[in-house]
N, C-alpha and C positions, 0 to 999 in steps of 0.2 A: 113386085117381087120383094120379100123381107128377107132378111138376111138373121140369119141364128147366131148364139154370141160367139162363136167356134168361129164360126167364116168371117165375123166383125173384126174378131183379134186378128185375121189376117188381111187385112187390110193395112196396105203400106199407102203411107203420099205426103208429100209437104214435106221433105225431110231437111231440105236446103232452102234457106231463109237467107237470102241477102238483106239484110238491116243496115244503115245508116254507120252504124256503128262496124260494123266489119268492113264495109266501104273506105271509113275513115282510118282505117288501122291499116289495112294493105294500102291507101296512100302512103300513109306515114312510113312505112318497111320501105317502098320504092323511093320514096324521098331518101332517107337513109342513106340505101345502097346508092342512089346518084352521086350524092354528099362523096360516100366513101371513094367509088369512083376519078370525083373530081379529083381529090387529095390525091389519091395516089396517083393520077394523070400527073397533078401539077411536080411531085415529089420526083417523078421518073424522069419529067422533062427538065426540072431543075439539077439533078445528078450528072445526066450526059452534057446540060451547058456546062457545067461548073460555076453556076448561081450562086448564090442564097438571097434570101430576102434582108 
C-alpha cells in the first residue's frame, strides 16, 4: 500500500522524546524542590523550638 503526499503529511508519531538531557533537568527541578522543602522543614521546626543555629 503507498501512501500519496496528502496522507504522508498526516501522519503523526514520535512526538515525545525522552533524551538524557530532559532526564537530567527534571532531576535537577526535584532535587531543588527537596532542597527547598528541607529548609523550610528545618526553618518551621526551628521557629516553634526557639532555636537558631
Amino acid at each position: 500500500m503507498k501512501l500519496n503526499d496528502e496522507e504522508l503529511v498526516l501522519i503523526k508519531g514520535g512526538e515525545l522524546k525522552i533524551t538524557s538531557a530532559l532526564l537530567t533537568s527534571v532531576s535537577k527541578v526535584i532535587d531543588a524542590l527537596m532542597e527547598v522543602g528541607r529548609s523550610l522543614g528545618t526553618t518551621i521546626r526551628m521557629m516553634y523550638s526557639n532555636r537558631s543555629c
